[in-house]
C-alpha positions in Angstrom: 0.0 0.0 0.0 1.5 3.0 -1.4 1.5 6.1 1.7 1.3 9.8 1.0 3.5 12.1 2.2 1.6 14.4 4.6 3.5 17.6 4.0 3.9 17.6 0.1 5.9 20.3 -1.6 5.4 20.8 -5.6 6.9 22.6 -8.3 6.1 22.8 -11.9 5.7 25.2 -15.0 2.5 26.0 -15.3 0.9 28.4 -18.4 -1.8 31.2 -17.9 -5.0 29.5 -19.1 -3.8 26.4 -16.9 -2.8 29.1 -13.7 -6.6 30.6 -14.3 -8.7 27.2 -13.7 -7.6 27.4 -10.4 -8.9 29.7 -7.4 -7.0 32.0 -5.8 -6.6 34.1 -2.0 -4.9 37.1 -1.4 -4.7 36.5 2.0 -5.1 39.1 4.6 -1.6 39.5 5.7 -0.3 40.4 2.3 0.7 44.0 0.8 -1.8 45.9 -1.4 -1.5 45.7 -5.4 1.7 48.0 -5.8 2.2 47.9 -9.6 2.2 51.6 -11.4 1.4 52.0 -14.8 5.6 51.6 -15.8 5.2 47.7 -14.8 1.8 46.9 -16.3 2.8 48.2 -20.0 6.4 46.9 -19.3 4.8 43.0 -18.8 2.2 43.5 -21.9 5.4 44.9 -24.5 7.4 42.3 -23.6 4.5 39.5 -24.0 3.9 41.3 -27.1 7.2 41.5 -28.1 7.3 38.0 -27.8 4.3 36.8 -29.4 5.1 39.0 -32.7 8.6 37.9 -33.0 8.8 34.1 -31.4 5.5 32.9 -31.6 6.2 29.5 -31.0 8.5 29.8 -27.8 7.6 30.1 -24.1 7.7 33.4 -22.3 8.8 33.0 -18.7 6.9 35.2 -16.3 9.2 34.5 -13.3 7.4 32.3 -10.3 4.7 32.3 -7.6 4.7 30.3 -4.1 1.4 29.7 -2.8 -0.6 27.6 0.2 -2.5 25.0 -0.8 -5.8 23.8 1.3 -9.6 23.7 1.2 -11.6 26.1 1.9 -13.5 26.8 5.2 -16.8 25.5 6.6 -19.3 23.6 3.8 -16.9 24.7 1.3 -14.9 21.5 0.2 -13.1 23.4 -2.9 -9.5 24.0 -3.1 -8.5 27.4 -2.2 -4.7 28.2 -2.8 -3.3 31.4 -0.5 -1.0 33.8 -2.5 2.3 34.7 -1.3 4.3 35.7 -3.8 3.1 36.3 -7.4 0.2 38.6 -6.8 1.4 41.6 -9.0 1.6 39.3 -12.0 -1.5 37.3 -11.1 -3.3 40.8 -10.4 -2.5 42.3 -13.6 -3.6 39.2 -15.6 -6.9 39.1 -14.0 -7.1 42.7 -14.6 -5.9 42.2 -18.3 -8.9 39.5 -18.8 -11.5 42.0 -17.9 -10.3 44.6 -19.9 -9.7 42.1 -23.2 -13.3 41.0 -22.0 -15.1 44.0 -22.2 -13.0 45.8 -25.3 -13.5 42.5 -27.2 -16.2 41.9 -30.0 -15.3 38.0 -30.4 -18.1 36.1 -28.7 -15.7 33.1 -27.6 -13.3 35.4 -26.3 -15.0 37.3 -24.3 -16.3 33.6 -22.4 -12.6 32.8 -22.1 -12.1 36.3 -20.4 -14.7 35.6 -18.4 -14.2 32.0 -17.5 -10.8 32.9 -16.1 -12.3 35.9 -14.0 -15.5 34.1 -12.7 -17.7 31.6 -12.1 -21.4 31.8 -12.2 -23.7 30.0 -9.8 -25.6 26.9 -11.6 -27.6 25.5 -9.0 -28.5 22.2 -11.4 -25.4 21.3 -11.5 -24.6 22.3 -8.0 -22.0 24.9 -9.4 -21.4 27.5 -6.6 -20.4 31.2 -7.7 -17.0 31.4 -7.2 -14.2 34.6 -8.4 -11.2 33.4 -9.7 -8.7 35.9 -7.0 -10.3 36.6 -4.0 -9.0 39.7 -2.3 -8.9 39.9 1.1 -7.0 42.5 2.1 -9.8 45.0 2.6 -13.1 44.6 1.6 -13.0 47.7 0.0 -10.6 45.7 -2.7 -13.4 43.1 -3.1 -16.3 45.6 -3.6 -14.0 47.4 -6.5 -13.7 43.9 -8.2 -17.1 43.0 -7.5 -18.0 46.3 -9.1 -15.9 47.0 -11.7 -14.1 43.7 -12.4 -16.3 40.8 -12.2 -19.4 40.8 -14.7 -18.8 41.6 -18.4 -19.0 45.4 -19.5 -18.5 46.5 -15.9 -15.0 48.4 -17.2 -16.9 50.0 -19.6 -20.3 50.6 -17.9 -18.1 52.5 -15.2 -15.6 54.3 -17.0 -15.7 57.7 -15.6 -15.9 56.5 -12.1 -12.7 54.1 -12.7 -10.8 57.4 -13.8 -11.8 59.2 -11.1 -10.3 56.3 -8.2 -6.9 56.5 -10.5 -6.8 59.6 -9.7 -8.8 60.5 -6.3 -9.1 57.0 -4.4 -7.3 56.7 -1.1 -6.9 52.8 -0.7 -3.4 52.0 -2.1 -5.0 48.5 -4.1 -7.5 50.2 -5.8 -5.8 53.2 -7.3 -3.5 50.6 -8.6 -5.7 48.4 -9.9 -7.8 51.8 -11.8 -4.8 52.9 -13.1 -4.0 49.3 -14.4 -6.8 48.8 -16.1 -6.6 52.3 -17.4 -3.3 51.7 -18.9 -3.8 48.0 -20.3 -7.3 49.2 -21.7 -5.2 52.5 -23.6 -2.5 50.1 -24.6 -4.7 47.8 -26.8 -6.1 50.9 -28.1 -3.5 52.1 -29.7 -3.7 49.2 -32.4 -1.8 46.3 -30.6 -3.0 42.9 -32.1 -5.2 41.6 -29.6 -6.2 38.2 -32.2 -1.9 37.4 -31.6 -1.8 38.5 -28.2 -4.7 36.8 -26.5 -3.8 33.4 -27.7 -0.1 33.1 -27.2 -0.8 34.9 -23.8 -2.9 31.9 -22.7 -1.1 28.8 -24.5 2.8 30.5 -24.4 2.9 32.4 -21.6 3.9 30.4 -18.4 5.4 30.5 -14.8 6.8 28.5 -12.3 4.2 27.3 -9.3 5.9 26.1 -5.7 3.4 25.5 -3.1 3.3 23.2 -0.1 0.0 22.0 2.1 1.8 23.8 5.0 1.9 27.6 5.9 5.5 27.5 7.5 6.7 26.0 4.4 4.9 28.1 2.3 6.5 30.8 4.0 10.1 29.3 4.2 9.8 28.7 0.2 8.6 32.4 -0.6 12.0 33.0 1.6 14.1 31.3 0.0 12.8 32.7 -3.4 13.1 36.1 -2.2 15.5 36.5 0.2 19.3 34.9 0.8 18.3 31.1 0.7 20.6 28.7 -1.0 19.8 29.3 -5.0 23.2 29.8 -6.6 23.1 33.8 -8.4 23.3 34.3 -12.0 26.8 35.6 -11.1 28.0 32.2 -10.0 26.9 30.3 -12.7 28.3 32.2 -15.7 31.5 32.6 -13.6 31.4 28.5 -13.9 30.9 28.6 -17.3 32.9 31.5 -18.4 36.5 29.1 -16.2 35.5 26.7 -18.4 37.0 27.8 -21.1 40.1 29.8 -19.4 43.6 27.5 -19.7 43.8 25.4 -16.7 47.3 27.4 -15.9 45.3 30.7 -15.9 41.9 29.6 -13.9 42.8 30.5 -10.3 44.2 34.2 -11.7 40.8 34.5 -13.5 39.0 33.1 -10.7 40.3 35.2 -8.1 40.1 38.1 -10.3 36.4 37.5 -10.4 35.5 37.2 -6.7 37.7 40.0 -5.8 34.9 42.0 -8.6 32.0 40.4 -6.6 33.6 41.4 -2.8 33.7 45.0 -4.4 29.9 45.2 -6.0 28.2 42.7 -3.1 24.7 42.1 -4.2 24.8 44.8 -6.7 27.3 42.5 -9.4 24.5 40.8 -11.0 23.0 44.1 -11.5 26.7 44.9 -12.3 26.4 41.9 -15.3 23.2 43.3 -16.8 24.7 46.4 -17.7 27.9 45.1 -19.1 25.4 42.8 -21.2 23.0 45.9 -22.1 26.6 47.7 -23.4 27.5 44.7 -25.4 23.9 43.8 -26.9 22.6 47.3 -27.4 18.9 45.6 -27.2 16.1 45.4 -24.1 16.8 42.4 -22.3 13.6 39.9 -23.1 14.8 36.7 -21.1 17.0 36.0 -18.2 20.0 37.0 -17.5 21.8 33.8 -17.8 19.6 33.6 -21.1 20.1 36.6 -22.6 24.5 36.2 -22.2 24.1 32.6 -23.8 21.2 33.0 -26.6 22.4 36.9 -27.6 26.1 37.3 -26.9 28.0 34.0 -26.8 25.5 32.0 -29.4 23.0 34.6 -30.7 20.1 32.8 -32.1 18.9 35.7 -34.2 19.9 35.8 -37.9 21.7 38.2 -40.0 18.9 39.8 -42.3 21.2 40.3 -45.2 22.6 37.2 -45.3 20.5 34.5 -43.7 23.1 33.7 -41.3 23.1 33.3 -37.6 25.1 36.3 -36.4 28.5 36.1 -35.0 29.1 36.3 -31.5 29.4 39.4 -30.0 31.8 38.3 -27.0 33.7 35.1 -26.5 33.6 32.9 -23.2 36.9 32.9 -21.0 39.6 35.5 -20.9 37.8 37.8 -23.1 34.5 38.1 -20.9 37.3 38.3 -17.9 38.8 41.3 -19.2 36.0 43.0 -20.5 34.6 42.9 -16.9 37.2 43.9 -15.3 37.5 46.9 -17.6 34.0 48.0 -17.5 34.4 47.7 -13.1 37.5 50.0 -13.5 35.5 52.3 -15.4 32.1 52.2 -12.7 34.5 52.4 -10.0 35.9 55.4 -11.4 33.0 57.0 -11.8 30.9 56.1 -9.2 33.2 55.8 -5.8 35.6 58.5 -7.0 35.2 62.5 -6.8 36.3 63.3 -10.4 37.2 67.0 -9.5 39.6 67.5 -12.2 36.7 66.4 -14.9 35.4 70.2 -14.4 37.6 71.4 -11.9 35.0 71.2 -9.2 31.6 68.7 -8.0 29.5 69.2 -10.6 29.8 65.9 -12.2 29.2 64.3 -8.8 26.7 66.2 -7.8 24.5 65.2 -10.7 25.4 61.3 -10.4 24.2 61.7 -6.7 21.1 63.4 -8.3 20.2 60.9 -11.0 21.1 57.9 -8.5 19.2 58.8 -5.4 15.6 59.8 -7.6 15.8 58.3 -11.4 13.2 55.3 -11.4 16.0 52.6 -13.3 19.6 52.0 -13.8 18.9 52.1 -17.9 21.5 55.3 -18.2 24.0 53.7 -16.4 25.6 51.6 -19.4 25.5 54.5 -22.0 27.7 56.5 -18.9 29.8 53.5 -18.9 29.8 53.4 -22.3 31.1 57.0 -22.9 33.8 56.6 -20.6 35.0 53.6 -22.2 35.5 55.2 -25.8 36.5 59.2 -24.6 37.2 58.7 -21.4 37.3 62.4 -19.4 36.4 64.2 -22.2 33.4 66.0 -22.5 31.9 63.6 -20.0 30.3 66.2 -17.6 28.4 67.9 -21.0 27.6 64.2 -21.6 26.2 63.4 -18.3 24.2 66.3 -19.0 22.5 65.2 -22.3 22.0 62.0 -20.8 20.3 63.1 -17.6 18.0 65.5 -19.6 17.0 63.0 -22.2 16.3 60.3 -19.4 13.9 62.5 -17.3 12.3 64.5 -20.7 11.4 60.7 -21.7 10.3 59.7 -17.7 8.3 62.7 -17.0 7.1 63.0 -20.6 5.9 59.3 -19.6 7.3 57.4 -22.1 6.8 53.4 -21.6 10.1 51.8 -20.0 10.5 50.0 -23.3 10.4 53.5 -25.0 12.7 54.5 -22.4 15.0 51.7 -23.1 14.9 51.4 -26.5 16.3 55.4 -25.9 19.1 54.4 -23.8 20.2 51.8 -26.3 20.0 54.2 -29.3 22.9 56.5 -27.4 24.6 53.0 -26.8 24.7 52.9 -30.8 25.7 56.7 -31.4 28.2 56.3 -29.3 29.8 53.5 -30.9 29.1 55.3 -34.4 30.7 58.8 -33.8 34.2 59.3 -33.8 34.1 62.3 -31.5 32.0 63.7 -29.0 30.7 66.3 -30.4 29.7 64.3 -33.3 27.5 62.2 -31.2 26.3 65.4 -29.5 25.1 66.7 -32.8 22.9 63.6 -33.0 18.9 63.6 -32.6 20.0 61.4 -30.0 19.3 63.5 -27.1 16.0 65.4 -28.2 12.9 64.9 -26.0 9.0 66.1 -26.3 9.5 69.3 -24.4 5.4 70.2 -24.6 4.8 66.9 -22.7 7.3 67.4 -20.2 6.9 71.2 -19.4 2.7 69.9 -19.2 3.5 67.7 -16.5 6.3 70.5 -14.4 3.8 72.4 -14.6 0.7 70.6 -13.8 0.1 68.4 -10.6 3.4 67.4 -8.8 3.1 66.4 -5.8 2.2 62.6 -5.9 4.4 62.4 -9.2 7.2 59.4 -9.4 9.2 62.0 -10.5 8.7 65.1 -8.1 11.5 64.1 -5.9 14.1 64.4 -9.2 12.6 67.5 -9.9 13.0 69.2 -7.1 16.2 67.8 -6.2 17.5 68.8 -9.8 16.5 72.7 -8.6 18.9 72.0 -6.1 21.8 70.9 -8.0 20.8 73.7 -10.3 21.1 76.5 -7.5 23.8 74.7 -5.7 27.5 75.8 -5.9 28.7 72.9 -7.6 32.4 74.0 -7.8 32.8 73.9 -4.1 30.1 72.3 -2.5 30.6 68.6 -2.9 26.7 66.5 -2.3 27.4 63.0 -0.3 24.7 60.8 -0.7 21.1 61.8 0.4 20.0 59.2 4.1 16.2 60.7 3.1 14.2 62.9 1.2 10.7 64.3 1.6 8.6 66.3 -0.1 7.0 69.3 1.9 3.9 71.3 0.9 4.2 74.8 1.9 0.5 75.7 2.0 -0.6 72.7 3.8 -2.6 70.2 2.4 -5.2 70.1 5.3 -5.2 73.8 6.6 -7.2 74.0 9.9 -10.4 75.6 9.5 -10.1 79.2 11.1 -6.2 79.4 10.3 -4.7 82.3 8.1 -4.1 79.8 5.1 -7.7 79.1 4.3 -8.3 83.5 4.2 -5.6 83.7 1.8 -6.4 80.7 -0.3 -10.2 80.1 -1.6 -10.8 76.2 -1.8 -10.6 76.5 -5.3 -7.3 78.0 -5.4 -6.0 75.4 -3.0 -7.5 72.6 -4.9 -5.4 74.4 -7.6 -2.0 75.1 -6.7 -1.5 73.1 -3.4 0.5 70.0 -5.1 1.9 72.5 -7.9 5.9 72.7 -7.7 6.0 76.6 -6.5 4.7 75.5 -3.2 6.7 72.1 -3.0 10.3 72.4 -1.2 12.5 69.2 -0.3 13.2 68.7 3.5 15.7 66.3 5.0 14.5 64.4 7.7 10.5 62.9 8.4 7.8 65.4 8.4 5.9 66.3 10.9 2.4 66.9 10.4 1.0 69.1 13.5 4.3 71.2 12.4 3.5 71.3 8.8 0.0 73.1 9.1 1.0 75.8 11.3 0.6 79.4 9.9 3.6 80.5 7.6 5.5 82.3 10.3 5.6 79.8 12.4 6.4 77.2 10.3 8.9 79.3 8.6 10.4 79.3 12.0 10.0 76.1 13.9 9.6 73.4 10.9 12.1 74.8 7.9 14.8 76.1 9.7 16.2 72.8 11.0 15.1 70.7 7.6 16.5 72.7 4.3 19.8 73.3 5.7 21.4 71.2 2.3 19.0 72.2 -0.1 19.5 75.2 -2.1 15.6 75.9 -3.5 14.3 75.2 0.1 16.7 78.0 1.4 16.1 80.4 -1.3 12.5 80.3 -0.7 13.0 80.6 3.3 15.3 83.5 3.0 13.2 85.1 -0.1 9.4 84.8 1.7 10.3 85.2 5.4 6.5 86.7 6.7 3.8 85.2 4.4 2.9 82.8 1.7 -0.2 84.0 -0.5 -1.3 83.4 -4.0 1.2 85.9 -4.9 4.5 84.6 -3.2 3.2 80.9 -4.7 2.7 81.7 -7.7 6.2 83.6 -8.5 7.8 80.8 -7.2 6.3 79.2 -9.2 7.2 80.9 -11.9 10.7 81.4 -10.8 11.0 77.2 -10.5 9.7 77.0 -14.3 11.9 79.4 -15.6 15.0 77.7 -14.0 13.5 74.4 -15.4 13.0 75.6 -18.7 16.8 76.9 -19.1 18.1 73.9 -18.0 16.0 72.2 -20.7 16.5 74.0 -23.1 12.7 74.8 -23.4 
């Protein structure tokens, strides 16, 4: 007699329509839906990416770990409780209801909404069940109920679904409006739903783990996330890469290799990706392992001209080796050094410290490295410039990350084009769409991914660069002068209608950048005492914020907002170029 194990772990692949017959629990002890817009048109490019150009490969879309049991009381139906995987999982429910509703094809619209819900047939004794049960809040589960679960609810309630992107106070569900707002505009803009949809359900697939047990449960979604035992993507390719170094040579090599890792920590896989981005010139699509096998050492793509598989762009052994161990000379230069004599003072950085502490991605890191590598000193500060301005024209222009990317990668190219810098300066390379950025500077801030950059890049602008030398910023906080939530009888609501607040509260003329926590009985006292209690001790290393304390000392009205406004703008639009 054959006995089952009590406490069984699995682990499988597993592909979306296959993940979606199953029932799901976000259990009450998870974090909200956290994705922003950048992630949920990030995962449908590269799905459609992948779809267009291998249509008859798998797309990995990384793992989940989940509980399995039955549910409570007369329920005897499986139940599985989510603890890792529920951004993905989210996002692809979300991306069913929107596909459902948008859709005219009868059958897929009952696909859509097969994998989002299950109606009650009571002669079959079919109960009604949802396909991801949210129990966070049960505000989350009245939004899905409302707006998710029964066909044409995305439509039906448009307007009101814009209006939680943009107003509702639950973390979950101004995700999840904004997600569905952002997958709904993304098919709309002519992406091939009839090659999407189907290589989304049969090709897409991820990698389950789950166990009976809560403790394991848990100790597996460790394991996956945290230090655990898994070998990095560093380790491996170091094994493959001594492979192919002379047996005389490997310990050198091998040395030379962990004394790279010692120096970058948990940082050198991160390190690996950008040496790979500099040598492929492309958006990485699979793994990282993947991407150094299948587009560097053996590239699988062929040469359009010739019908040939292209040559390899690196070799294994010595040559990766070296080319590491250049490229760490160069980030070490750049990054841990001060690199006064580059302009004869901190401006150079300054801006690195800038761009590292409050840029959303990495992705301008290899064209920097890149630069460096073919001019070395020269120029490099103008460069970092460029760079810095076409980065955050594109982010607060909100371009997609793959737009973003593909951006990056397209300096990569100049760069190994021009013969001289300011050739490559004189490129196109570098433009932006100014209108959408100065829109957004000037519109709503506060709130914005990118208000922290912006304000911070006042500060570098106003700062003394050629003597003042930036170290690296413990915290930043955004502060409103005009307080949010004024009390009712103070001075702030005489000066300000609610109109006017509603206005120009979250605008950047009454936005500063403090240095420590905030403190919010401080923050809504009148102006002159605030001025005097709450900003003295916070703005002491930030150039705007002390410029506006020494400049409006006994009030802050319409007036002193709004040509502080102006004043930021202006400073924003030279720097630009606008």
């Amino acid at each position: 007699m054959a006995i089952t194990p009590r406490n069984e772990i699995k682990t499988d692949k597993i592909y979306i329509k296959d993940i979606f017959e199953q029932w799901y629990r976000i259990p009450e002890y998870q974090r909200p839906y956290v994705w922003s817009k950048d992630e949920v048109i990030d995962l449908l490019d590269d799905i459609s990416y992948a779809a267009a150009n291998t249509p008859s490969n798998d797309y990995f879309l990384g793992s989940f770990v989940y509980q399995h049991k039955k549910a409570g009381g007369d329920q005897t139906f499986i139940e599985n409780d989510l603890l890792d995987g529920q951004q993905r999982i989210t996002t692809i429910f979300l991306l069913f209801a929107v596909i459902r509703d948008i859709e005219t094809n009868k059958k897929r619209k009952e696909n859509c909404q097969k994998y989002i819900f299950q109606e009650e047939d009571k002669d079959t004794y079919t109960p009604e069940r949802i396909r991801l049960l949210y129990k966070i809040r049960p505000e989350v589960e009245k939004f899905i109920d409302e707006y998710v679960k029964t066909e044409n609810s995305i439509i039906d309630n448009w307007d009101e679904i814009k209006r939680k992107a943009n107003d509702e106070k639950d973390v979950s569900i101004k995700n999840m409006a904004n997600a569905i707002i952002s997958i709904r505009t993304y098919f709309d803009d002519n992406k091939n739903i009839d090659t999407f949809f189907p290589y989304l359900l049969q090709y897409v697939l991820m990698i389950y783990v789950y166990s009976e047990q809560l403790e394991d449960a848990f100790r597996l979604f460790t394991i996956l996330n945290d230090r655990g035992v898994k070998l990095r993507n560093s380790d491996i390719l170091k094994a493959q890469n001594l492979q192919y170094v002379p047996e005389a040579e490997r310990i050198k090599y091998g040395i030379k290799w962990e004394e790279l890792e010692s120096e970058l920590g948990e940082d050198f896989d991160r390190f690996l990706s950008f040496i790979r981005t500099i040598v492929v010139k492309e958006k990485a699509r699979l793994n990282l392992l993947q991407e150094f096998e299948d587009k560097i050492y053996n590239p699988k793509e062929k040469d359009k001209s010739t019908g040939q598989l292209k040559p390899a762009l690196l070799k294994m052994g010595k040559e990766t080796f070296d080319l590491l161990d250049k490229y760490y000379k160069h980030y070490d230069q750049l990054f841990e050094n001060d690199n006064h004599s580059f302009t004869n003072g901190f401006e150079f950085n300054n801006m690195l410290i800038c761009m590292k502490t409050t840029l959303p991605s990495t992705d301008w890191i290899p064209p920097l490295l890149s630069y460096y590598n073919k001019f070395n000193s020269t120029k490099i500060f103008d460069f970092l410039l460029l760079l810095d301005k076409k980065f955050t024209g594109d982010w607060v222009g909100q371009l997609t990350p793959t737009e973003r990317i593909e951006n990056m990668n397209a300096i990569l190219k100049g760069i190994e084009a021009e013969k001289t810098p300011d050739d490559l300066f004189k490129t196109n390379l570098f433009n932006f769409n100014k209108t959408d950025f100065l829109k957004n500077v000037e519109g709503k801030v506060y709130g914005r991914q990118f208000a922290k950059n912006i304000l911070l890049k006042l500060d570098f602008l106003l700062n003394d660069n050629k003597t003042t030398k930036w170290s690296a910023f413990s915290q930043l906080t955004v502060e409103h002068i005009l307080p949010q939530t004024p009390e009712d009888n103070s001075q702030w609501k005489r000066d300000f209608t609610e109109m006017e607040r509603a206005e120009l509260t979250n605008k950047i003329g009454n936005l500063i950048l403090l240095g420590r926590g905030k403190n919010a009985s401080q923050g809504r006292l009148e102006y002159p005492l605030k001025h005097q209690r709450y900003f003295a001790n916070n703005i002491n290393t930030f150039p705007n914020s002390l410029r506006v304390f020494n400049k409006y000392q006994t009030q802050w009205t319409k007036t002193e907002l709004n040509e502080n406004g102006t004043s930021v703008i202006n400073t924003l639009k030279k720097y630009y170029s606008i």
